[in-house]
C-alpha positions in Angstrom: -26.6 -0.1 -5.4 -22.8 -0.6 -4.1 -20.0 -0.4 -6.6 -17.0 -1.6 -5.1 -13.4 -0.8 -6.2 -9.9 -2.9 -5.9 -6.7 -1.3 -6.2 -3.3 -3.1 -6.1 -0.2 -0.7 -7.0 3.4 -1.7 -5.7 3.0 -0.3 -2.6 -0.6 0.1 -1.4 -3.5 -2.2 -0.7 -6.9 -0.4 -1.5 -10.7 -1.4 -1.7 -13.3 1.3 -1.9 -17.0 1.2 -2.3 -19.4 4.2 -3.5 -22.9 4.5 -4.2 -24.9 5.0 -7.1 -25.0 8.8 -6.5 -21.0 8.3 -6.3 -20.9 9.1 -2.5 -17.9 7.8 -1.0 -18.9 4.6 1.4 -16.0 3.3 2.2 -11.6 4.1 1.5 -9.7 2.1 2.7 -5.9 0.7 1.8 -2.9 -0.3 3.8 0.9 0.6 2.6 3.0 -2.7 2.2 6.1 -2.9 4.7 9.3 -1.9 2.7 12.5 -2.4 4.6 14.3 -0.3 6.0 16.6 1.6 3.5 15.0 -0.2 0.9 13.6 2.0 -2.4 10.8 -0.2 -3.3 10.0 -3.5 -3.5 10.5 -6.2 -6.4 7.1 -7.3 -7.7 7.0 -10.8 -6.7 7.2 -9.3 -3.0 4.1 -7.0 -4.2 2.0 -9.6 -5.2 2.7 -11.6 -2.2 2.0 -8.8 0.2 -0.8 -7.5 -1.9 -2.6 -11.2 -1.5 -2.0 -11.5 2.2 -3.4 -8.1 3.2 -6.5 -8.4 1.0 -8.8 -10.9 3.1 -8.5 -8.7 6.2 -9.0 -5.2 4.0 -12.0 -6.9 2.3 -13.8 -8.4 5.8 -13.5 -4.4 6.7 -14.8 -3.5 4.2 -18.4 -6.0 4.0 -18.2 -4.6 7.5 -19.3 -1.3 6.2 -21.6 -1.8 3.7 -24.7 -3.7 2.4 -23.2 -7.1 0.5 -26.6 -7.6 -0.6 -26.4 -4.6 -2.6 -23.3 -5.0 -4.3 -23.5 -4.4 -8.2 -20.5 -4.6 -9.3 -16.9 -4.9 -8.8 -13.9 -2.8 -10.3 -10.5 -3.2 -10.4 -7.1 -1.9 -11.8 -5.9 -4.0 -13.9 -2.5 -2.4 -15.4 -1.0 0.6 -15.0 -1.2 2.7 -18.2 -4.5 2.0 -20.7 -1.7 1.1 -23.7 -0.8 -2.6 -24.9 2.3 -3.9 -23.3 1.1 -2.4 -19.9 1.8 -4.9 -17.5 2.7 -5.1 -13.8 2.3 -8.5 -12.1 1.4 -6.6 -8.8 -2.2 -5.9 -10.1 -2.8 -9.8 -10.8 -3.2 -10.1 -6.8 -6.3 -7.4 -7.1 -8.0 -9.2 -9.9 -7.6 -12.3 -8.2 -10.1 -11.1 -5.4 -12.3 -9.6 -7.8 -12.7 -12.4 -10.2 -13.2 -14.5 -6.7 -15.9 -12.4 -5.6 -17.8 -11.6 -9.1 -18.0 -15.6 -9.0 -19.4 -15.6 -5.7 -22.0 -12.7 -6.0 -22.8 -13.6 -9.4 -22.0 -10.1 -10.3 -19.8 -8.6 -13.1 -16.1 -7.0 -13.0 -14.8 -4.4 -15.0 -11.2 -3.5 -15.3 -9.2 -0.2 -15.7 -6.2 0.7 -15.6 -4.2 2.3 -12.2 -4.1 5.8 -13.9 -7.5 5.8 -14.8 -8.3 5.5 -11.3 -6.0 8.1 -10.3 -7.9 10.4 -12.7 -11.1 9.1 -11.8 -10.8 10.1 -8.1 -9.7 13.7 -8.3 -12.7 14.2 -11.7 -15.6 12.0 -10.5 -15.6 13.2 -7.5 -16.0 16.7 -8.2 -18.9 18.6 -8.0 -18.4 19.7 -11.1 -17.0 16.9 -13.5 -15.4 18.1 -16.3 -17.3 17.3 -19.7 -14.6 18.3 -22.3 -11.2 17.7 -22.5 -9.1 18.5 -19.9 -5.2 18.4 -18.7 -4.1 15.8 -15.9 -0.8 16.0 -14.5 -0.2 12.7 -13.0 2.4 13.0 -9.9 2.6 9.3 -8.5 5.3 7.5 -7.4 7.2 6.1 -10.2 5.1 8.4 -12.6 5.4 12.2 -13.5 3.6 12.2 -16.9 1.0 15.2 -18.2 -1.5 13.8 -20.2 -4.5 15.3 -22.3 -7.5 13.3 -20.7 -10.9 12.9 -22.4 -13.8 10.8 -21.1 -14.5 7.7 -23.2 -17.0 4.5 -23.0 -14.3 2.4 -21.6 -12.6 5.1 -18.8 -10.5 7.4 -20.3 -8.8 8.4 -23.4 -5.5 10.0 -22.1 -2.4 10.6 -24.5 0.9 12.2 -23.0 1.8 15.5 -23.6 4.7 16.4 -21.6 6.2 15.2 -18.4 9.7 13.4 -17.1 11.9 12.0 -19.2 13.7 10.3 -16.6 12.7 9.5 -13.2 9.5 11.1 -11.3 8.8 13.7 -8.8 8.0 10.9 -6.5 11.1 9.0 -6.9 13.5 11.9 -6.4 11.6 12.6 -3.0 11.7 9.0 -1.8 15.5 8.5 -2.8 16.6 12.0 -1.1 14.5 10.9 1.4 15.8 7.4 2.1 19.4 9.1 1.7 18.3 11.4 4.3 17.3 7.9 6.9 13.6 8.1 6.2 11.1 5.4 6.0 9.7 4.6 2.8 7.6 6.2 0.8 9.9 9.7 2.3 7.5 12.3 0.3 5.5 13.1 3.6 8.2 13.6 5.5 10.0 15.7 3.2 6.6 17.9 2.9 6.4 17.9 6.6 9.8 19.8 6.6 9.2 21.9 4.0 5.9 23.4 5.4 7.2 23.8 9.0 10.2 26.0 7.8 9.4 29.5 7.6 12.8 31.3 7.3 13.1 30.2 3.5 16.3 31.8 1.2 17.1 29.3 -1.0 20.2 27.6 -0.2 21.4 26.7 -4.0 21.1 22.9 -3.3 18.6 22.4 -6.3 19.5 23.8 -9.8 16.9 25.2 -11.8 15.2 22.7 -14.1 14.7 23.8 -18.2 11.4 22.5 -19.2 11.3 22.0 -23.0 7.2 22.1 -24.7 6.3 20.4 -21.2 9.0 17.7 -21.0 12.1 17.9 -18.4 14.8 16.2 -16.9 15.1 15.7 -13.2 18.6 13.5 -12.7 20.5 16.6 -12.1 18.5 17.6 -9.4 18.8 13.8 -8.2 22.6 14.2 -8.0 22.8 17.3 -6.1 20.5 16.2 -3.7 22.1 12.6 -3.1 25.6 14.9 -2.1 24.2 17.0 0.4 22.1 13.6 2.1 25.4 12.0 1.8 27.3 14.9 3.4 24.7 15.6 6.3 24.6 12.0 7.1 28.0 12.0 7.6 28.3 14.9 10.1 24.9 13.7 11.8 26.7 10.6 12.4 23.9 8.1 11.8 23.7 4.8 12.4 21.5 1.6 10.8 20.0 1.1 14.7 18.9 4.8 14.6 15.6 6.0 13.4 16.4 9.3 11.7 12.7 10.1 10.7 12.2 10.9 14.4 15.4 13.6 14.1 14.9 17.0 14.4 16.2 17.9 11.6 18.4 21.4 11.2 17.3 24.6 9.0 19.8 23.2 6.6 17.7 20.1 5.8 14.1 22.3 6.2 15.6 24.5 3.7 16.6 22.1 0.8 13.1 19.8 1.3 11.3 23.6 0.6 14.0 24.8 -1.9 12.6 21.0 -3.3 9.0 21.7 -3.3 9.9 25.2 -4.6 11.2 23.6 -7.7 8.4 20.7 -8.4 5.3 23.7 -7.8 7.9 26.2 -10.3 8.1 23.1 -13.2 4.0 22.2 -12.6 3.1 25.7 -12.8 5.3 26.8 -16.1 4.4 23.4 -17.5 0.8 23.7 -17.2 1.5 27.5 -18.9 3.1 25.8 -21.6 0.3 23.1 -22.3 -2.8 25.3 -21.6 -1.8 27.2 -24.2 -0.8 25.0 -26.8 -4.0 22.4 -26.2 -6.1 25.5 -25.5 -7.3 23.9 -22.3 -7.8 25.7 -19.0 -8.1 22.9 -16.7 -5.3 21.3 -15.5 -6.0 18.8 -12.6 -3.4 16.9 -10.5 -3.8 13.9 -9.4 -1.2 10.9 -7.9 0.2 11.2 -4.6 2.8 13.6 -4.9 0.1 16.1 -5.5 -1.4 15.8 -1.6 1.8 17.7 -0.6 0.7 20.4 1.3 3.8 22.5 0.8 3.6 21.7 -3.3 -0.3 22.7 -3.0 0.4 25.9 -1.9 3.2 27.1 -3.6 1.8 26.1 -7.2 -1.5 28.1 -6.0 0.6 31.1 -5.2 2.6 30.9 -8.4 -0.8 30.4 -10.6 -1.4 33.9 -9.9 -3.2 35.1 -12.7 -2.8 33.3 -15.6 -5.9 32.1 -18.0 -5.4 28.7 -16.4 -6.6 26.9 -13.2 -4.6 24.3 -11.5 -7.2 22.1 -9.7 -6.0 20.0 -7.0 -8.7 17.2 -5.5 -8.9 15.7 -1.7 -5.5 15.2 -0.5 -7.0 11.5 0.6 -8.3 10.7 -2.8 -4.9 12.4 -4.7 -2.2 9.2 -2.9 -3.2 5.5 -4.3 -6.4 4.5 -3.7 -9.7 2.2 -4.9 -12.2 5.5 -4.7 -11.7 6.4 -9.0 -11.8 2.6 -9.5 -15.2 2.2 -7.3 -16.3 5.6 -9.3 -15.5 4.5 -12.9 -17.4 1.1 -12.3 -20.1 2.7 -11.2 -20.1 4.9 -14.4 -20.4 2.0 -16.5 -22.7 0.4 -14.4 -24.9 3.7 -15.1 -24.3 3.7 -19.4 -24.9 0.4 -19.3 -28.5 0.5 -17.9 -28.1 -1.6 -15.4 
């Protein structure tokens, strides 16, 4: 049987479908156009976008699979598994699947956005974890490290440490966006940082004190807004010009790495902190900050040999995406009997 998975997060359209032995069918998700400049997009304009890209993602994906076979249908819901979690983005996705369980007389379960984040990197392991383990959560508009436990309904996760501010993934897409890079600017910014090889850190970013696993990231923030504000002046950029095309000097390289430096440093001491204290040796990170390739490596070469292991998934399945929707419906489907 086909379990089939709908994802609608502020800025990505995603349908997935897997297989009963969790084999990965079908990924598939589109970003939504933010203008240019722009930091995001208000949720009226999400749901919109979301509703008009759906129809052509979903004929793609019947396209590639057996409709006959589909049993089920999963979809994020929310964002967080907690009451008062609520984005009116998501409402688009369960639109479609509500349409489509009526239509296939089939039934739709709902999770929440980071239990499909956690779903993808753990249920499509080779190994999935049976006991507790920690998830570092690096999306977007979320850095939050959470002790995750399977449950009946998805996952049990409570938050142990984490930003008290704003995310990794928003201080890369406003220094980015500073910088005159589309949005989201995290690839960009990894694409910098992993083609510079002369690296002595320039200063730009100040060390970050991480207190039991919590940490503040708005003085980075500033520091980083001055030096985009003072190399777009010299560059001499204009609204007409697109600046992700620039070569950009060692200057920029080395602040994106001296960047990356500091996110793989805070993950790395953090998941010190919290192995110890939760007595957990697994820490898994999932959310689209943790695809970096630049963050991926350094955190491995920091790990070094501590009792801990910092597991990173698929760079595809770590961004937004249906796959840990498709996956968790297909668990229930399984404890269910059906």
């Amino acid at each position: 049987m086909i379990h089939i998975g709908i994802d609608t997060s502020n800025y990505k359209t995603s349908l997935a479908a897997v297989d009963d032995s969790g084999r990965i069918l079908a990924n598939i998700s589109e970003y939504l156009d933010v203008q240019r400049g722009e930091k995001g997009l208000r949720q009226s304009d999400a749901f919109f976008k979301h509703s008009n890209k759906l129809p052509d993602l979903l004929s793609q994906l019947l396209s590639e699979i057996d409709k006959n076979e589909i049993a089920d249908i999963s979809v994020s819901s929310r964002p967080r598994r907690v009451e008062g979690s609520y984005m009116p983005c998501f409402r688009a996705g369960i639109n479609m699947a509500n349409t489509l369980s009526d239509i296939l007389d089939i039934p739709v379960y709902e999770f929440s956005h980071q239990e499909g984040h956690a779903a993808a990197i753990l249920e499509s392991a080779d190994d999935v974890p049976s006991e507790p383990v920690i998830l570092m959560h690096l999306s977007g508009g979320t850095t939050e490290f959470l002790k995750c436990e399977t449950d009946a309904n998805g996952y049990e996760m409570n938050i142990i440490g984490g930003t008290l501010d704003i995310s990794f993934g928003q201080l890369l897409d406003r220094f980015g966006v500073a910088l005159g890079m589309p949005f989201p600017a995290g690839k960009y910014i990894d694409a910098l940082a992993s083609n510079y090889k002369g690296y002595e850190a320039p200063g730009i970013v100040p060390g970050i004190r991480i207190l039991d696993g919590y940490f503040n990231l708005s003085g980075p923030e500033t520091k980083l807004l001055e030096f985009a504000m003072n190399y777009q002046s010299g560059l001499g950029a204009d609204e007409n010009t697109d600046n992700s095309s620039i070569d950009y000097n060692d200057n920029v390289s080395s602040v994106s790495y001296e960047l990356m430096d500091r996110i793989a440093d805070i993950l790395v001491k953090s998941a010190d902190i919290l192995s110890t204290e939760y007595k957990i040796d697994k820490v898994y990170m999932a959310g689209g900050v943790a695809s970096s390739e630049t963050i991926r490596r350094l955190a491995r070469d920091k790990q070094n040999n501590h009792s801990y292991n910092i597991i990173f998934g698929e760079p595809a399945l770590s961004g937004d995406n249906a796959v840990g929707t498709a996956l968790l419906g297909r668990r229930m489907h399984i404890e269910q009997g059906l």
